[in-house]
C-alpha positions as CSV (number, residue, x, y, z in Angstrom):
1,X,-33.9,8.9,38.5
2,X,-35.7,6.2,38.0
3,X,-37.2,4.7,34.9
4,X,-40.4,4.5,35.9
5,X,-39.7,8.3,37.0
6,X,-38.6,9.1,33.8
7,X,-41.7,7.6,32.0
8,X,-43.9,10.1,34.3
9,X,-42.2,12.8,33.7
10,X,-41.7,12.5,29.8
11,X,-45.3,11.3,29.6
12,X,-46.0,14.8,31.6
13,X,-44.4,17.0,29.3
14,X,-46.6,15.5,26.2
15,X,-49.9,15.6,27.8
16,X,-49.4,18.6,30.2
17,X,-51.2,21.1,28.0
18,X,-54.0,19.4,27.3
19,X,-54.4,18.1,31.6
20,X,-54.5,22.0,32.2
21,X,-56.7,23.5,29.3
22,X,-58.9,20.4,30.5
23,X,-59.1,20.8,33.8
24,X,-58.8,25.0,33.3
25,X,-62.6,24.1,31.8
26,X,-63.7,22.9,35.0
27,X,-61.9,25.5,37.3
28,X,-61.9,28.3,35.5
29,X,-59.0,29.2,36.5
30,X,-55.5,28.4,34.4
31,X,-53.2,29.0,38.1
32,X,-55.3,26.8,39.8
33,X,-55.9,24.5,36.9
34,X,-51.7,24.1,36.3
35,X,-51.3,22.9,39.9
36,X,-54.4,20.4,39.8
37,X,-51.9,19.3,37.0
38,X,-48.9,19.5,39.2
39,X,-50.7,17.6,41.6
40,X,-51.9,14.9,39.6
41,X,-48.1,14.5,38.8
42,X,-46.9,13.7,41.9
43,X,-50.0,11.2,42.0
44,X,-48.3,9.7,39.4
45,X,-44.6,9.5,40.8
46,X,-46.1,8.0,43.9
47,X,-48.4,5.0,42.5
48,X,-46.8,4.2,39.3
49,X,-43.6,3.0,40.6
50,X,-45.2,0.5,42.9
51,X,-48.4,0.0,40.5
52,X,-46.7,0.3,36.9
53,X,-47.1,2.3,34.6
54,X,-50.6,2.3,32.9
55,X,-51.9,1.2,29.9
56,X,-52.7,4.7,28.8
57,X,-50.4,6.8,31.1
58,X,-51.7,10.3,29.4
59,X,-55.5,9.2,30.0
60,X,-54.2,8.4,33.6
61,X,-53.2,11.6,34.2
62,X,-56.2,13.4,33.1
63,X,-59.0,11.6,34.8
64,X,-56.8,12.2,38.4
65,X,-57.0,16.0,37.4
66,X,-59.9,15.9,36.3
67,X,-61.3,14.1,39.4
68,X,-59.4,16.7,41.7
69,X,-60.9,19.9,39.7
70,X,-64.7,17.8,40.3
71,X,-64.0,17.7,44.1
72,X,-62.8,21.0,44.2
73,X,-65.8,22.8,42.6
74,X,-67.7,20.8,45.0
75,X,-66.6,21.9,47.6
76,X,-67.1,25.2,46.8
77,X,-70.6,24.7,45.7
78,X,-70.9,23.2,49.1
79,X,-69.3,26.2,50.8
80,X,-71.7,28.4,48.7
81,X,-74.5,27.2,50.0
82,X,-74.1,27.0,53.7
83,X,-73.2,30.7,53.0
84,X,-76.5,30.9,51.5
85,X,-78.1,29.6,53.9
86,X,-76.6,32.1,56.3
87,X,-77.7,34.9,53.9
88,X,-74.5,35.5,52.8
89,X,-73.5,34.7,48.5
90,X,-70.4,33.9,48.0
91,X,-68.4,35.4,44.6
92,X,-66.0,32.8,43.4
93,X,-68.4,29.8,42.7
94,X,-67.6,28.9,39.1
95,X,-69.5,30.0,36.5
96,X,-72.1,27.4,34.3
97,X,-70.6,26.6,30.9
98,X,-70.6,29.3,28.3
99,X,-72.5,28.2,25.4
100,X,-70.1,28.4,22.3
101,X,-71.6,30.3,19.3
102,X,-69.0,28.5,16.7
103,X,-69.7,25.3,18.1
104,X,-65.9,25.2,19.2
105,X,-65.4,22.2,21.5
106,X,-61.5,22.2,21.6
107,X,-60.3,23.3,25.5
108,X,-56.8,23.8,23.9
109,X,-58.2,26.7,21.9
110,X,-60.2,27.5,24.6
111,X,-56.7,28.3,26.7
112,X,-54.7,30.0,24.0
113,X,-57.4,32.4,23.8
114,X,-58.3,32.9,27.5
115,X,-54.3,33.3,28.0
116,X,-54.3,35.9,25.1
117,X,-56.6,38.4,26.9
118,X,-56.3,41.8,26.7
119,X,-55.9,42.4,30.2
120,X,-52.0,41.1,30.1
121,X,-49.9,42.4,27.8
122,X,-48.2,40.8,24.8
123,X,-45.7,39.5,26.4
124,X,-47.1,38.3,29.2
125,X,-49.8,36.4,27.0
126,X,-47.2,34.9,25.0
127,X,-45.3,33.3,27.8
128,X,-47.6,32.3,29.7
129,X,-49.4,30.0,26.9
130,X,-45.9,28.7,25.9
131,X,-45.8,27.9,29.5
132,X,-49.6,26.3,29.8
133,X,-49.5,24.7,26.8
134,X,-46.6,24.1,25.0
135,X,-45.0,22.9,28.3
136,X,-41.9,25.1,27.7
137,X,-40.3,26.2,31.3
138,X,-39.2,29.1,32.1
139,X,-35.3,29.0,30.7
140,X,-36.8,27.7,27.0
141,X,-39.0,30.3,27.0
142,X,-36.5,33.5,27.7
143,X,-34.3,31.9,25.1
144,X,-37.1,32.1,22.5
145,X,-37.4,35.6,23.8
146,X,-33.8,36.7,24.3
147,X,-34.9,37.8,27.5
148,X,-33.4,37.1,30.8
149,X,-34.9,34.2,32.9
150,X,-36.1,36.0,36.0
151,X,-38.1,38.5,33.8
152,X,-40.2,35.6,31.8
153,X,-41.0,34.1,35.6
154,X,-42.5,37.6,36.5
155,X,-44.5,37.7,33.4
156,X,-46.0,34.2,34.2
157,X,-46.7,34.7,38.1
158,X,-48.6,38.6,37.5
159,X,-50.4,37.1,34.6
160,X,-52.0,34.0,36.5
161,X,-52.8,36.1,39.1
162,X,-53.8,38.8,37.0
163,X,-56.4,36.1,35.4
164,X,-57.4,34.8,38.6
165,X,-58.1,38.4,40.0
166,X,-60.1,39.8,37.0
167,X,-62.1,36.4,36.5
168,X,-61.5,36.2,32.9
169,X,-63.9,33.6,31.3
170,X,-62.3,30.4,29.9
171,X,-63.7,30.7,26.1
172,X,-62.7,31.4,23.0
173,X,-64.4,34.4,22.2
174,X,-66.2,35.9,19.2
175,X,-67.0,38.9,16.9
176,X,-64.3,42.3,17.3
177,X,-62.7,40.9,20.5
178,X,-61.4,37.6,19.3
179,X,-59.7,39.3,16.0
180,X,-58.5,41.7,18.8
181,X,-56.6,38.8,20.4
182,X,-55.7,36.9,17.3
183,X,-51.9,38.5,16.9
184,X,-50.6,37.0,20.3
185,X,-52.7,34.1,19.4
186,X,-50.6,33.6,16.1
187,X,-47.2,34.7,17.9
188,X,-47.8,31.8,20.3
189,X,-48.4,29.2,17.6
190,X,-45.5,30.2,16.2
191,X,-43.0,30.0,19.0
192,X,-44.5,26.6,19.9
193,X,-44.1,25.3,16.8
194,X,-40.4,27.1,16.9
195,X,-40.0,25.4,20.4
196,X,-40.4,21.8,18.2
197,X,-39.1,22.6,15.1
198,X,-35.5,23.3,16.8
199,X,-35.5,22.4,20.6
200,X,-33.9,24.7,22.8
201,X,-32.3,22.4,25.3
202,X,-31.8,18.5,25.3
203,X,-30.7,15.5,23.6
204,X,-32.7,15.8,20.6
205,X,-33.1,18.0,17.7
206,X,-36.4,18.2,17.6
207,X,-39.6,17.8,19.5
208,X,-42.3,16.9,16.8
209,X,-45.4,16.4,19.5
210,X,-45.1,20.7,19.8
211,X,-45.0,20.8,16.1
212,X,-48.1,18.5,15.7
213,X,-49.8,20.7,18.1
214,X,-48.6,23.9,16.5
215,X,-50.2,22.9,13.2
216,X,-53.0,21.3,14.6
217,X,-54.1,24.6,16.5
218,X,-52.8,26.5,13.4
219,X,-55.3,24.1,11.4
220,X,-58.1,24.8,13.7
221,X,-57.6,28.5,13.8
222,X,-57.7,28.6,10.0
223,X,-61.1,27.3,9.9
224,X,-62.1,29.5,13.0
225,X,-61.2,32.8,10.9
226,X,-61.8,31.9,7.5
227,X,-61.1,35.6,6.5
228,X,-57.8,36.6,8.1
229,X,-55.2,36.1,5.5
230,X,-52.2,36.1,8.6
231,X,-54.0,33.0,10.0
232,X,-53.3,31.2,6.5
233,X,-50.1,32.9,6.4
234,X,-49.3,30.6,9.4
235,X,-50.8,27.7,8.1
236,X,-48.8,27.8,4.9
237,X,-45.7,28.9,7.1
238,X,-45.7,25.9,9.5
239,X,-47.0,23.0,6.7
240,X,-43.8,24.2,4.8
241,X,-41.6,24.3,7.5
242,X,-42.9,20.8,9.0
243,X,-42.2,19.6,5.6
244,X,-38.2,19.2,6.4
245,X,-39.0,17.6,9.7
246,X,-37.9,14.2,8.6
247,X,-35.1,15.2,6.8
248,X,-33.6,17.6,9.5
249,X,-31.7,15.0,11.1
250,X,-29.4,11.8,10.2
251,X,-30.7,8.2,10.8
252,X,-28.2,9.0,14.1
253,X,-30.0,12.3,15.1
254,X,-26.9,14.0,13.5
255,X,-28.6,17.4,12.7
256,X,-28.3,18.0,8.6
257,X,-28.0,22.0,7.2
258,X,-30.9,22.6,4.8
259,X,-27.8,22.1,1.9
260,X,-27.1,18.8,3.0
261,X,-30.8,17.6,3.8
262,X,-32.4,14.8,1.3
263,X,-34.9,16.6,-0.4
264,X,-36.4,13.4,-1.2
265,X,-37.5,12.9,1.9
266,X,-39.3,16.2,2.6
267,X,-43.0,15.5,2.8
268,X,-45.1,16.5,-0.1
269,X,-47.8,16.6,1.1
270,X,-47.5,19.2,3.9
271,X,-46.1,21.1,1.0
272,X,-48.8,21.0,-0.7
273,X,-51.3,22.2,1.7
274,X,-48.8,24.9,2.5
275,X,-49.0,25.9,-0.6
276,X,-52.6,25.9,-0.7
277,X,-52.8,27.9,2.5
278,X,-50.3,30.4,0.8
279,X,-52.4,30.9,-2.1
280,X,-55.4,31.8,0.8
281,X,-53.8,34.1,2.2
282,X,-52.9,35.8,-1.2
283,X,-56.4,35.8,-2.6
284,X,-58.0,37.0,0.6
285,X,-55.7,40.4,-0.5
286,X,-54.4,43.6,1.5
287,X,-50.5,43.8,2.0
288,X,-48.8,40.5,3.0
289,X,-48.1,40.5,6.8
290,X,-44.9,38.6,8.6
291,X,-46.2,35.1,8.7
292,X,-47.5,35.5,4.8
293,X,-44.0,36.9,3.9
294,X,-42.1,34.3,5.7
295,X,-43.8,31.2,3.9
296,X,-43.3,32.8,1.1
297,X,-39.8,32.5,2.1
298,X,-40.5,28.5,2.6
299,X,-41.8,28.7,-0.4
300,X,-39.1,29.3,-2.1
301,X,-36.8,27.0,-0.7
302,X,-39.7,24.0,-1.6
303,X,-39.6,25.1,-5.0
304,X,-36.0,24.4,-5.6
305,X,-35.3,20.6,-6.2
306,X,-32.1,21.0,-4.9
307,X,-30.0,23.8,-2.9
308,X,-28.3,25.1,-6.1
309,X,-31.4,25.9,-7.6
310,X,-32.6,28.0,-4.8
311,X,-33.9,31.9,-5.6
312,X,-31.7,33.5,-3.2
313,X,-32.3,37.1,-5.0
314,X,-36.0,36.3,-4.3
315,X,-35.3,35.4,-0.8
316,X,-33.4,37.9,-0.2
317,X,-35.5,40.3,-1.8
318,X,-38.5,39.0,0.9
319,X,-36.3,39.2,3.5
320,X,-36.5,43.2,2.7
321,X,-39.7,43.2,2.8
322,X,-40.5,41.2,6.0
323,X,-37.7,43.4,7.8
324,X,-40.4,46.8,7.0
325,X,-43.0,44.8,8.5
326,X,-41.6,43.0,11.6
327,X,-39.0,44.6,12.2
328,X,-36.2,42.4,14.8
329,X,-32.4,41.5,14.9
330,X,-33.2,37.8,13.8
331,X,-34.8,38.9,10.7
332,X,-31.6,40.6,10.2
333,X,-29.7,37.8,11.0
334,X,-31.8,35.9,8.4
335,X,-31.5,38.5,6.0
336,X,-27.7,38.5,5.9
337,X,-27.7,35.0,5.0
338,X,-30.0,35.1,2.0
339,X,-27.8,38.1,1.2
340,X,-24.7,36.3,1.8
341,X,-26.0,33.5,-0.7
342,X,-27.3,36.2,-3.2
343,X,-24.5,38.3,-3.1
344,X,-21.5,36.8,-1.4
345,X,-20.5,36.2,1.9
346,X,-18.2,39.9,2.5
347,X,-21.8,41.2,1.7
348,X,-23.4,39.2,4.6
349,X,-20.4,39.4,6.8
350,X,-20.5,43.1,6.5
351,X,-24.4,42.9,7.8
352,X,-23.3,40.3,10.4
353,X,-20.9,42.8,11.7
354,X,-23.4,45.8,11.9
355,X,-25.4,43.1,14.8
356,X,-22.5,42.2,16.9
357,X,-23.2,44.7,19.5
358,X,-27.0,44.0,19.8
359,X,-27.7,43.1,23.2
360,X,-30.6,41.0,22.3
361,X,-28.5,38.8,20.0
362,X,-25.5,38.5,22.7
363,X,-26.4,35.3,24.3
364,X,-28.3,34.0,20.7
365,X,-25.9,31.2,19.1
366,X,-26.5,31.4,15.6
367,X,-25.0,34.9,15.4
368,X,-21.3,33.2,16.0
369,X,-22.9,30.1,13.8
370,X,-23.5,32.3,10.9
371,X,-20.2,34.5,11.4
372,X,-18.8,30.7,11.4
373,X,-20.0,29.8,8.4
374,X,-19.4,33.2,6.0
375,X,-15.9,33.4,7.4
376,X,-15.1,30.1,6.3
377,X,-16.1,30.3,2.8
378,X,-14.2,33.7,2.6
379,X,-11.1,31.3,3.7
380,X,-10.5,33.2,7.1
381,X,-10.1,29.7,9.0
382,X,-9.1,30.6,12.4
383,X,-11.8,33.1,12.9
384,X,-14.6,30.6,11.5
385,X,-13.0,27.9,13.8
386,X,-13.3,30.8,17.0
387,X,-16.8,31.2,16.0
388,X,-18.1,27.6,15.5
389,X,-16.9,27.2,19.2
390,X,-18.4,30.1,20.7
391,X,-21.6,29.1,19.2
392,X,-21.3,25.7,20.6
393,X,-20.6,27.3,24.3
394,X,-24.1,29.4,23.5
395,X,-26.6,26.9,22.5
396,X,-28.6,24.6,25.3
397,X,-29.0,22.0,22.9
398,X,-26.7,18.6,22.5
399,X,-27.0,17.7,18.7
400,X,-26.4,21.1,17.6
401,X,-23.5,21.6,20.2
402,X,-22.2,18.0,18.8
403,X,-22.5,20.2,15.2
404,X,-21.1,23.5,15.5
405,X,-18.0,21.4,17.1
406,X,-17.6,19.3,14.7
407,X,-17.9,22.2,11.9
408,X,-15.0,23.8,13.8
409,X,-13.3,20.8,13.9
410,X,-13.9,20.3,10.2
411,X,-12.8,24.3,8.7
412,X,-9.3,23.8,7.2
413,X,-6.1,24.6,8.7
């Protein structure tokens, strides 16, 4: 691959979401709007290497979609009206632009909502915005899932069509249907900002652009639905987490475990606002749901100035709690660390054990990395070793692989 190649394709993958959800505007229609996109890629791997890159590649890339989507409903304005003129209408002719009652002018939002409708189900709606907009393909997103491959390319396929078909307006929509559609709007935040925070596959650790995006439609949503405490649950969640970004990794990209991180370096300002956002959520009252109690977690570990003065028994304690509520087998996984910390690590080995035969968490690394990590503080050194490899066979991603080896290589013999 080339480098000019490269620079298309990595220039792609930033801007890709907001080339569909503004092109989707014009179309309205996300299929047909992601292959405009597609399109105005392979524009770009054909002119740029003999023309150079431009100035402002992203910008580039837009206007050629843009300008494809124009001719396109063009030509089936044109279409339309020779049918018309043959007394015939014709059904598919885009729609005028919906007039926005919030005043929202954001065609990102404007996708994550239209790809949250109720028509598909929850899973279908999730994927298929981690595809649109947070770029994610196919392979990232079942791992996020813990689902097999060939299933998330299903859900993605019926749900464009299934959009397409059922003419589903492109808006972000208002009164009892949009807090309807707000829990797989949330979900999909989440997993974008999950799909940053600690990248699936690649080189890097971390892809900050999906976490800027994450808290920026987090932000937005907050101010959307100033009344739903779960929407500043996630706020608080993700300005907490995003907090560590900087300090998540070595000046090398070496990736550092929260008890090695600089504290120093994590940004007080996000923590701040998160815990603003927290206190939001908290005064708007009712019964804490997942995202709530998981800052809260966060918020715990931004209290402590430094990992020994972490409340584990609070943690732990949450944990509980967010395991009535959202029940899942990472939760558990979670929770058997915190208890591990709390209690010792025979009490969170003992938990660990309990998940080794859930199918879900067979092909999920930090099952092993966890197992790694309480059997080498109970002094078991050949099983921790074992473990830190398997983990490393598990995971997609380089840096961590590059970790969990040299943790293995580093439990004593």
């Amino acid at each position: 691959m080339t480098a000019t190649s490269s620079a298309v394709e990595a220039v792609y993958r930033i801007e890709s979401a907001r080339i569909i959800a503004g092109t989707a505007r014009i179309v309205r229609d996300v299929g047909i709007a992601e292959e405009i996109a597609q399109d105005a890629l392979v524009a770009a791997l054909e002119q740029w290497p003999e023309d150079g890159v431009p100035d402002r590649p992203g910008a580039w890339l837009m206007a050629t979609a843009k300008h494809r989507a124009i001719d396109l409903v063009r030509r089936r304005e044109t279409y339309a009206r020779k049918l018309a003129e043959a007394g015939r209408a014709l059904e598919d002719v885009p729609p005028p632009e919906p007039a926005d009652p919030d005043g929202i002018d954001d065609d990102l939002l404007r996708l994550i909502f239209t790809s949250c409708h109720p028509v598909l189900s929850t899973e279908a709606r999730v994927a298929l915005t981690l595809r649109l907009l947070g770029g994610l393909s196919t392979d990232e997103i079942a791992r996020a899932f813990l689902v097999r491959e060939s299933a998330v390319a299903q859900r993605i396929v019926r749900a464009k069509r299934t959009l397409g078909r059922t003419g589903v307006a492109f808006e972000v929509p208002s009164g009892p249907e949009r807090s309807a559609r707000l829990g797989s709007v949330l979900d999909v935040i989440y997993l974008i900002f999950n799909e940053g925070y600690a990248a699936t596959v690649g080189d890097d650790l971390l892809r900050p652009a999906l976490c800027e995006d994450a808290l920026r439609l987090a932000r937005q949503l907050a101010g959307l639905m100033d009344r739903e405490p779960e929407v500043h649950g996630l706020v608080a969640l993700l300005e907490l987490q995003a907090s560590r970004i900087r300090a998540r990794t070595g000046a090398d990209g070496t990736p550092l475990l929260l008890a090695e991180q600089n504290r120093a370096r994590w940004d007080r300002l996000l923590i701040r606002r998160g815990f603003v956002a927290l206190e939001r959520a908290h005064a708007l009252g009712g019964a804490p749901g997942p995202y709530s109690l998981q800052a809260a977690i966060a918020a715990c570990h931004a209290r402590a100035v430094r990992w020994s003065d972490t409340d584990w028994p609070m943690i732990a304690a949450l944990y509980d709690r967010l395991e009535e509520v959202a029940p899942s087998p990472v939760v558990e996984l979670n929770r058997a660390v915190a208890v591990s910390m709390a209690e010792g690590p025979e009490a969170g080995l003992a938990l660990t054990d309990v998940l080794m035969d859930d199918p879900a968490l067979s092909g999920y690394h930090l099952l092993p990395s966890v197992r790694g990590d309480l059997l080498e503080r109970l002094g078991r050194g050949e099983e921790a070793r074992a473990a830190f490899v398997r983990a490393s066979e598990l995971t997609r991603n380089a840096r961590e692989r590059e970790l969990l080896l040299a943790r293995a290589e580093g439990v004593p013999r």
